[in-house]
C-alpha positions in Angstrom: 14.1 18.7 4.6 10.5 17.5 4.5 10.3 13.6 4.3 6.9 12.3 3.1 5.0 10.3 5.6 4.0 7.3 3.0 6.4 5.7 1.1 6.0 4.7 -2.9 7.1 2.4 -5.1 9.8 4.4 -6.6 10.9 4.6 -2.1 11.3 0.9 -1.9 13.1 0.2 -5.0 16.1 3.2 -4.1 16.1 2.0 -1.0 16.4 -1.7 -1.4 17.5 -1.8 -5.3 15.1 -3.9 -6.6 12.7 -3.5 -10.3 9.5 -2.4 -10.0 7.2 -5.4 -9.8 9.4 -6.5 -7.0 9.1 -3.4 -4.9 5.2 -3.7 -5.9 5.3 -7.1 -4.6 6.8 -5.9 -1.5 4.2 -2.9 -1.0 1.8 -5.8 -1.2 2.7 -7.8 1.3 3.1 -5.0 3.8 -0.2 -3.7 2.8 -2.0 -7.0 3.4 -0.6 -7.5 7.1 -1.6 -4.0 7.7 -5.5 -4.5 6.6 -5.2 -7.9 8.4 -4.2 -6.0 11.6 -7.5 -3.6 10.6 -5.6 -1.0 9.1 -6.5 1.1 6.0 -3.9 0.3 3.6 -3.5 2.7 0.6 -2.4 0.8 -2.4 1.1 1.6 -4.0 2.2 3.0 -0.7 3.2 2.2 2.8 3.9 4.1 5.8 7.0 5.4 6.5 7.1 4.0 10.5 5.3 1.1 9.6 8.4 0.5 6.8 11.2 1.1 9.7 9.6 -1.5 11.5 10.2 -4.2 8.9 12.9 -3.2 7.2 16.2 -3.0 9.8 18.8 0.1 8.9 16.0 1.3 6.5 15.2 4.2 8.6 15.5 8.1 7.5 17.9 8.4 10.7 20.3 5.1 9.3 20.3 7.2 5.9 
């Protein structure tokens, strides 16, 4: 099974069960530390590693 490299809104909010403008509010957040690191951050989506770094048993392997 082929896991996508970025993860989207519709990721965060399955795998933390929050609404929408939550998990945008989340996506947010984690894109502005990114682009204040010097990161491009893409909108609406976050990196998969970057993710398992902030979010602990969030990873593809603790699923």
């Amino acid at each position: 099974m082929r896991t996508n490299y970025m993860m989207t809104v519709d990721d965060v909010m399955n795998k933390l069960g929050v609404k929408r403008s939550k998990a945008y509010s989340i996506l947010k957040q984690l894109n502005d530390e990114l682009a204040k690191e010097g990161y491009v951050a893409v909108r609406g989506k976050i990196p998969r590693p970057y993710w398992e770094t902030k979010f602990y048993g969030c990873s593809q392997r603790a699923v």
